[in-house]
N, C-alpha and C positions, 0 to 999 in steps of 0.2 A: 345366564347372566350376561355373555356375551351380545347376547341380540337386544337384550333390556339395552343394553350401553350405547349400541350402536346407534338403535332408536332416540336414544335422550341427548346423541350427543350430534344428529344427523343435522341439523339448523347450522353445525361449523364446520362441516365439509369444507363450504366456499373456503372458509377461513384457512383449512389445514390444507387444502391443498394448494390456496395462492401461498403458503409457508413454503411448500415444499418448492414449489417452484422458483421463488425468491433465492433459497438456500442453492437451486441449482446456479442458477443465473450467476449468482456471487461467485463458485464455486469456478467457475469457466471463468469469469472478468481473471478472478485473482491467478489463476492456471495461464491466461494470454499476458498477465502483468509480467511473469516471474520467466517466462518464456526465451531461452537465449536467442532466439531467430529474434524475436520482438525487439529486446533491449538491444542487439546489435543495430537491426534497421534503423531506429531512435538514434543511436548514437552517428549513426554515419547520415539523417539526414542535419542532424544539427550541426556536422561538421559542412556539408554540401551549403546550406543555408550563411553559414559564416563564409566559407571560401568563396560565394555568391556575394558575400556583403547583405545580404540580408538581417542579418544577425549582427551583435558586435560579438567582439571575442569574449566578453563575461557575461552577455546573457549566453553563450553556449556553455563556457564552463559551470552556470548556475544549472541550464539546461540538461549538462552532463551530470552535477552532483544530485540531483531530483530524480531521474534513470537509475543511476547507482544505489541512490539510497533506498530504492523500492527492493536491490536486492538483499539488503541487510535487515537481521530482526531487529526489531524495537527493541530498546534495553538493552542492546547487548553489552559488552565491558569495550571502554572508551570511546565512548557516542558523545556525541557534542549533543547541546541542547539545540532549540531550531533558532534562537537569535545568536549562534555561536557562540557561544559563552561554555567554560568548562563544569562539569557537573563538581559540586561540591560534598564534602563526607560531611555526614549528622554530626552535631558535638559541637566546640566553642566556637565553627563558625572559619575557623582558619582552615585554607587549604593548608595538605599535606603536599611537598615538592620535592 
């Protein structure tokens, strides 16, 4: 049965193994995102770039909080939304404070 399968399913090869290879690809980007050598070099050329005048001082701090934010998971408890604004609880609508 295994070779009947392999046979009817040979036409997706290309497909399953450009899969495979996408999933590595990803798998290394997100591995050099999360990277402490990485995010430091980031953070010290954005500081190099403002102390150059290259920058101003809040596009490095937007610069910095974009670096940092790739190190926190999504969702986690006291995340701001991305137009800063605070998240709000389900129900009549009023924050709780």
């Amino acid at each position: 049965m295994d070779i009947l399968w392999a046979l009817l399913t040979l036409p997706y090869a290309p497909v399953r193994g450009l899969t495979a290879v996408v999933k590595v690809i990803a798998r290394e980007a997100e591995s050099q995102q999360h990277n402490p050598a990485n995010v430091r070099r980031e953070l010290e050329e954005l500081d190099r770039a403002a102390a150059a005048g290259d920058i101003t001082e809040r596009e490095r701090d937007r610069g910095q909080q974009r670096v940092l934010d790739r190190l926190t998971p999504p969702g986690g408890r006291g995340t701001r939304r991305a137009d800063g604004g605070a998240r709000r609880r389900a129900g009549n609508g009023r924050q709780k404070g």
